[in-house]
N, C-alpha and C positions, 0 to 999 in steps of 0.2 A: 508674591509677597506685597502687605499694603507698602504704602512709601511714603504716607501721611505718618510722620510720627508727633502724637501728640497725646498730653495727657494734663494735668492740671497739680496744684498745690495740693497738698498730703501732710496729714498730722505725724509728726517723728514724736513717741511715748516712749517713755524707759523704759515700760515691760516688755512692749514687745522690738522695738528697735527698729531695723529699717524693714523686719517681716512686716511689721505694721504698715508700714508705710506702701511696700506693693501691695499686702492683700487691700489697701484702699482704692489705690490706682485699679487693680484690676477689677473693684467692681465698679469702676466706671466706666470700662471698656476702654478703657488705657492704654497707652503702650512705651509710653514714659511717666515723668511724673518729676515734679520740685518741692523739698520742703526744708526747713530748718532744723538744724541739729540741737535746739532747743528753742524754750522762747525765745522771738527775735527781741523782747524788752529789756531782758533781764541777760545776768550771766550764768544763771542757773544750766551747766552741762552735767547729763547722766554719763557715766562709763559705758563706754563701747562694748559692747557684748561682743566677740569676736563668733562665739557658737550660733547666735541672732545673725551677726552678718551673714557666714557661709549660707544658712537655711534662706538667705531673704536673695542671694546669688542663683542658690536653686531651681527657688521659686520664678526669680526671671527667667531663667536660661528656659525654663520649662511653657514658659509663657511669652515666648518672645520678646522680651524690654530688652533692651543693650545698656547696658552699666554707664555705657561714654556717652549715654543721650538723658542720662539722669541728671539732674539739677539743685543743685545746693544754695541756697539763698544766705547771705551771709546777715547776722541781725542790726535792727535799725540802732541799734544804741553806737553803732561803730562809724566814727564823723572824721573822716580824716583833712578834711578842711580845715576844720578847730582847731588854733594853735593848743589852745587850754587845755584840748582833752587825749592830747598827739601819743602821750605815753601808754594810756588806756588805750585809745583803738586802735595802735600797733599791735601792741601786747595780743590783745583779742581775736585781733585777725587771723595772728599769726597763727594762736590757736586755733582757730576756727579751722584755717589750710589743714594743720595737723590733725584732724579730726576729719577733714574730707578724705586723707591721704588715708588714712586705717580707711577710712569706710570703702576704701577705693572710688571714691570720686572725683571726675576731673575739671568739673567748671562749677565754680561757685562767682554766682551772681552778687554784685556789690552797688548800693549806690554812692556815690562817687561822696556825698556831702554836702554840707551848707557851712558857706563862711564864714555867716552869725554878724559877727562885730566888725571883720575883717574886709579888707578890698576883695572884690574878684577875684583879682589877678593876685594878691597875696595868697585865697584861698587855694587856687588852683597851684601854685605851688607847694605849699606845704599840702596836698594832694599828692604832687609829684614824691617829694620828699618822704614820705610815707612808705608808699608804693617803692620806692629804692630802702627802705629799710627791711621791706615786709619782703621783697621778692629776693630768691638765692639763685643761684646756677640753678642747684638742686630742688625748687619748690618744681612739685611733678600736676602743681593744679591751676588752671589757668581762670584770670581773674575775668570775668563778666563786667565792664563798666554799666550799667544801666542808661539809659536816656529818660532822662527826667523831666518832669514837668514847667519846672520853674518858677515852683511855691515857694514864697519867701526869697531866702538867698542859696535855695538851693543852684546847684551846680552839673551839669549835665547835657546841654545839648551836643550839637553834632562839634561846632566849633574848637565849643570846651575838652569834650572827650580827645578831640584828634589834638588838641596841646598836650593833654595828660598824655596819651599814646607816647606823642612826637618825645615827649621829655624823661619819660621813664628808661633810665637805663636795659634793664630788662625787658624789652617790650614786646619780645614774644611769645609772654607769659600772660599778656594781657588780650584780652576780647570784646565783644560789646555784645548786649541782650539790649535790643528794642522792644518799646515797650508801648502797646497801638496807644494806649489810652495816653500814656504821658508825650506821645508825639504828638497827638491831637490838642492835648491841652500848651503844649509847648508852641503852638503855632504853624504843624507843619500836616499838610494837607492828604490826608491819603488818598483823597479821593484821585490824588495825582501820584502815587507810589513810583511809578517810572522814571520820575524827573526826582523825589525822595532818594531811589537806590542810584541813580545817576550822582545826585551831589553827595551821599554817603562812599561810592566807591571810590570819586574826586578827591575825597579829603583824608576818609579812612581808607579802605578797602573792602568789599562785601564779603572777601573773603575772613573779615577779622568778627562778622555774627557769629556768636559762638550759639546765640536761644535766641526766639521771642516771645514776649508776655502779650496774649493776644484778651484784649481788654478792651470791650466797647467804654464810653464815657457819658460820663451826664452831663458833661458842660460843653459849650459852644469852643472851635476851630480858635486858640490862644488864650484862652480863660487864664492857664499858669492855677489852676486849682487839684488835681489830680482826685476826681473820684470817680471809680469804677462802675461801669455798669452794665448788666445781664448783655449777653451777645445777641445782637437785634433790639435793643431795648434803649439807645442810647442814639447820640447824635453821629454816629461813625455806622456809614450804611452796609449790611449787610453783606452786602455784594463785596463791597471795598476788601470788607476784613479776610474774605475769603480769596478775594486777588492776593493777599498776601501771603495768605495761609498756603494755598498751594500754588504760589510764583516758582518757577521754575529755578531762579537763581539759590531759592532757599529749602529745594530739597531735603538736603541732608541736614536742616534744622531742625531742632526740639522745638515743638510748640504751645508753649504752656497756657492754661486759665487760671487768673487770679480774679475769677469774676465773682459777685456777694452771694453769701448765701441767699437765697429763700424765704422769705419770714412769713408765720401766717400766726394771730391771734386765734387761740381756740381756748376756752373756759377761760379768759380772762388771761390766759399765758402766752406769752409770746415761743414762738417757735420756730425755728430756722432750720434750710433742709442745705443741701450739698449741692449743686444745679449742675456738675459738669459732666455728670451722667448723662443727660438730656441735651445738653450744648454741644458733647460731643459726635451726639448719634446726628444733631442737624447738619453738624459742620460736614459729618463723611458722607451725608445725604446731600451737599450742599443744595438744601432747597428751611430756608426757615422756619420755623415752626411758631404759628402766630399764636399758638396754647400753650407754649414753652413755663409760665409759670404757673397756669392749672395742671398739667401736667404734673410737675415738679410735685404740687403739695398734694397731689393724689396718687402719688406713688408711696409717697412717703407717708402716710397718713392712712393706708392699709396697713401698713407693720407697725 
């Protein structure tokens, strides 16, 4: 049985539910897969089809996904830094848990916030403070802290999270999803990943990775910019991302792509394709694919 488990981001639609969502993963030769319960902009949520869940259980069990290695991203409008907007993205989150819990999903990823107006060290408390409102005995899903970039006054690296950890009453409800692209851009070197999971298990523990967002980037080793970019296409070497991808400590992690789509102008229209089909088959090739985005728009540009 493979042991790479990985798959990429997946559009969650009302009609079809989370069926949609694997039959997307599996034609990209998938074997997990992350996506939102709706837009992450807005609060627009469809009702759970419970008939749509069973068939989309099915569908995995038949195809190999394991439910506990699927990924739920929780939406960017929820800032629990912000004193201002503390009632809203409680409220939301808490939702959101509730909605992973019907779906039967067990980790939803979150990014931790931006201070905005506030100290750091204010934000990161009222972080804490959040997180002790949002989390019960009985919440059965565990929280993903993200590692961020460092845009603006966001909130996020190794530090920051292990206070969050440290302070959170509940905190074995909580986990961490790394993220290649925003560690690169946050200043931390993968090209040295050993001495990374050395001071991550120092301060957190490696055992607290619940996922990784495996994300090359376009910007240089501390930019603090966070923007994505195609696997091999970016300043984070090839080689590096796949020491991460299959390190041994991180086995039994989900490895997700949130890398851009594709775009190619044709009659004056712009057009964009899905790349993780293609990302996926170099990563279990591990050998790179220097055609990776000819490829892409000539697969997709037969049908």
């Amino acid at each position: 049985m493979e042991k790479l488990i990985i798959g990429s981001h997946v559009s969650y639609k009302k009609d079809k539910g989370l069926v949609g969502c694997v039959e997307e993963a599996l034609s990209y030769q998938a074997n997990t897969f992350m996506f939102y319960t709706g837009a992450p902009q807005n609060t627009n949520r469809a009702k759970i089809d419970p008939e749509l869940t069973k068939k989309a259980y099915n569908l995995m069990k038949e195809n190999g996904i394991d439910p506990q290695n699927v990924i739920v991203h929780a939406p960017y409008i929820i800032n629990l830094a912000n004193q201002k907007n503390h009632d809203f993205s409680v409220r939301f989150l808490k939702e959101e848990i509730e909605r992973c819990e019907k779906l039967g999903m067990t980790k939803l990823v979150l990014h931790p916030g931006s201070h905005v107006s506030y100290t750091k060290e204010e934000g990161l408390d009222q972080i804490v403070k959040s997180l002790n409102e949002v989390l019960t005995p009985d919440t059965k899903v565990s929280i993903c802290l993200e590692t961020m970039a460092g845009k603006g006054t966001e909130l996020g690296n190794l530090d920051e999270i292990k206070y969050m950890i440290d302070h959170v009453t509940l905190n074995d409800k909580l986990m961490v999803c790394l993220d290649t692209c925003h560690l690169n851009d946050a200043g931390y070197d993968l090209n040295h990943f050993e001495e990374f999971l050395e001071e991550f298990d120092q301060k957190i523990g490696i055992e607290k990775i619940g996922c990784v967002h495996v994300n090359d980037s376009k910007n240089v080793l501390g930019a603090h910019k966070d923007r994505h970019e195609n696997i091999g296409y970016g300043t984070i070497p090839f080689e590096t991302l796949l020491h991460i991808i299959y390190h041994p400590s991180l086995v039994n992690v989900p490895k997700i792509l949130e890398t851009p789509y594709v775009s190619e102008t044709d009659d004056s229209k712009e057009k964009v394709y899905p790349p993780y089909r293609f990302e996926i088959e170099q990563i279990r090739r591990k050998e790179k694919n220097i055609h990776l985005l000819e490829d892409i728009r000539s697969f997709y540009k037969k049908d």
